[in-house]
C-alpha distance (Angstrom), angle and dihedral (degrees) to the residues before:
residue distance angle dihedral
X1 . . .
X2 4.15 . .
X3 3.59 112.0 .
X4 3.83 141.3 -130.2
X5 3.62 121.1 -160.4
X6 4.00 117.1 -173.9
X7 3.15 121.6 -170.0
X8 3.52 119.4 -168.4
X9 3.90 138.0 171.4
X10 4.06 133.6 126.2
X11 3.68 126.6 -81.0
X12 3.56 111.7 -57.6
X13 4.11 97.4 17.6
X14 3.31 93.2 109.6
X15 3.76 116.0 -107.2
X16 4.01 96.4 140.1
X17 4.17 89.4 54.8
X18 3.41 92.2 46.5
X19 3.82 98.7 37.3
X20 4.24 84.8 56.1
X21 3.38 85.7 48.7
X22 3.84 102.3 52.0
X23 4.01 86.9 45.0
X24 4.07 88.2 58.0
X25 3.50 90.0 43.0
X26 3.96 95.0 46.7
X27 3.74 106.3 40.1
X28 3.64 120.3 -146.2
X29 3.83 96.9 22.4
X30 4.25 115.1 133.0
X31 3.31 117.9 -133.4
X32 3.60 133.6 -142.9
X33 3.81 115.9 -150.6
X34 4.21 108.5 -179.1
X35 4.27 88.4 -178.1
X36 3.68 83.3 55.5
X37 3.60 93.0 55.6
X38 3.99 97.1 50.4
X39 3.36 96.1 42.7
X40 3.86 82.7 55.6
X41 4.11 89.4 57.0
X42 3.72 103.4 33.2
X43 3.92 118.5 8.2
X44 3.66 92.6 169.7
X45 3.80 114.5 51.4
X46 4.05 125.9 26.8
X47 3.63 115.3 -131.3
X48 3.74 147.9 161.1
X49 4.14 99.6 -112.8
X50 3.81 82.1 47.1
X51 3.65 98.1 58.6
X52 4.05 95.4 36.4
X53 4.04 84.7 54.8
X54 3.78 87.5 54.6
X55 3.65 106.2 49.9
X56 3.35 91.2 39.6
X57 3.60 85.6 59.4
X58 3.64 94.1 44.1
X59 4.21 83.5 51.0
X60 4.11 94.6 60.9
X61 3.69 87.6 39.3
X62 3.64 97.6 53.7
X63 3.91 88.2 46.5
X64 3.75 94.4 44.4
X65 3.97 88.1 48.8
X66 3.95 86.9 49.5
X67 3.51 90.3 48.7
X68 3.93 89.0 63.2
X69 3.73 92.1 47.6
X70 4.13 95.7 -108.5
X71 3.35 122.6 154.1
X72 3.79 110.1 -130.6
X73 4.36 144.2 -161.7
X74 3.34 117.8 -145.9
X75 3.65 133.4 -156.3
X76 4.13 115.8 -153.9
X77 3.53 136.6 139.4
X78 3.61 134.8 -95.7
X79 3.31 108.0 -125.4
X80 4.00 97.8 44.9
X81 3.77 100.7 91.4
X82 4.43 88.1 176.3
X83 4.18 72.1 60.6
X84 3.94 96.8 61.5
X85 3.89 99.2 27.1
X86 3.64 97.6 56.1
X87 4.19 92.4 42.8
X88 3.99 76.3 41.2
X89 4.01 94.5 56.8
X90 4.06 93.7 39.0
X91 3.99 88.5 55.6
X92 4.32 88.5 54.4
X93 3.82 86.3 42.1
X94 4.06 98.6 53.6
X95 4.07 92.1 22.1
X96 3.76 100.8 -113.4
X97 3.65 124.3 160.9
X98 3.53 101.0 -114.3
X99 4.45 111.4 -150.5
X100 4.09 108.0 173.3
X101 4.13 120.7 -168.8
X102 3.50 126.1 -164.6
X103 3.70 115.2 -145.2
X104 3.92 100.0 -161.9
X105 3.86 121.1 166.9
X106 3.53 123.2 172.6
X107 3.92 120.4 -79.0
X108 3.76 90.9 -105.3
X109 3.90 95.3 50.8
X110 3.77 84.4 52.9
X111 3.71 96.4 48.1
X112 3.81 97.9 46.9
X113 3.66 88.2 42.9
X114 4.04 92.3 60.4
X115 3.82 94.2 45.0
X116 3.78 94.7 59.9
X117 4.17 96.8 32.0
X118 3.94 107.1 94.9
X119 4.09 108.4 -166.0
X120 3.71 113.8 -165.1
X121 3.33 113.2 -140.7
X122 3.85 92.7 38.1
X123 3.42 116.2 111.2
X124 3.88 115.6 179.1
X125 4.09 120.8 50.1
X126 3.91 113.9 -95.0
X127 4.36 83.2 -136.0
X128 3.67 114.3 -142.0
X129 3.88 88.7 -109.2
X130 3.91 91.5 56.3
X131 4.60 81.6 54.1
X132 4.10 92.8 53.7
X133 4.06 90.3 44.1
X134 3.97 88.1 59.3
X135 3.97 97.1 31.5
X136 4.28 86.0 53.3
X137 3.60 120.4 97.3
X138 4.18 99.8 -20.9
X139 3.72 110.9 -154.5
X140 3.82 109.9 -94.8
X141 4.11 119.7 -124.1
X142 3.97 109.5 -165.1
X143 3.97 108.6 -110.9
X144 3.64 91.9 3.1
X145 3.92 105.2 150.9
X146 3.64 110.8 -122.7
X147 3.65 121.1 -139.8
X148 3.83 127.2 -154.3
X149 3.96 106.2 -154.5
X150 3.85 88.1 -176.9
X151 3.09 87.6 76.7
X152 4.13 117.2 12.6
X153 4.15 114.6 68.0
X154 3.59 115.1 -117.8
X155 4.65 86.7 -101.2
X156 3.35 83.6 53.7
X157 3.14 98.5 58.4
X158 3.95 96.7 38.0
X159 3.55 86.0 54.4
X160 3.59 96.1 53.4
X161 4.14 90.2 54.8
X162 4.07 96.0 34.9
X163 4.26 79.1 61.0
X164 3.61 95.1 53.5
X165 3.52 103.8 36.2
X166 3.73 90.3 39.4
């Protein structure tokens, strides 16, 4: 059976480390970055028709990859339920197991973590009050494994999900 691996946290928990990680670790897994995408249409202001552009994007390109049988990691955030009930509906629809992780540090963590992370092709400043809006009240999956990366190293964590997914 195909696979689909969320992973899901706030900004700064994370998911993109971990998400490289898992695709090193896994082989010939595709993986769907939605921050890619809007940085790809707007690198210089944040805004809502932005970030419904990109996961719509990420949407047909999760179905067209499940279409050709690939299994696929996903990067979405937490507390974005439209984000993990439509990945949630194409897995049914194309008969994937579906596995979701929540990467979920405290606030702190998260907030000291953006001040000192510098990303390229960013050009607007992801504010402190933009991290506690993301890092408040994440959407809850039942059984979801919840991962501390305050305090667990990125192959720690990878190892953790290759042995359940495995």
């Amino acid at each position: 059976m195909k696979k689909l691996i969320l992973i899901r946290g706030p900004i700064c928990s994370g998911k993109s480390t971990t998400v490289l990680a898992l695709q090193k670790a896994l082989g010939k897994y595709s993986v769907i970055d939605q921050d890619s995408l809007k940085r790809a249409i707007d690198n210089k202001n944040p805004s809502e028709w932005r970030d419904k552009i990109a996961f719509d994007t990420t949407l047909f390109l999760a179905n067209s990859l499940m279409k050709q049988g690939r299994d696929i990691i996903a990067d979405i955030h937490s507390n974005i339920r439209r984000q993990y009930s439509e990945y949630s509906k194409l897995a049914l629809k194309h008969d994937y197991k579906l596995f979701s992780f929540l990467l979920y540090p405290p606030l702190n963590t998260c907030l000291v973590r953006n001040r000192k992370r510098k990303i390229p092709d960013v050009r607007y400043k992801i504010t402190d009050e933009t991290i506690k809006k993301y890092w408040k009240n994440p959407y809850r999956v039942k059984n979801e494994i919840i991962f501390d990366t305050s305090i667990l190293k990125t192959k720690t964590v990878v190892a953790k999900i290759l042995k359940i997914i495995l």
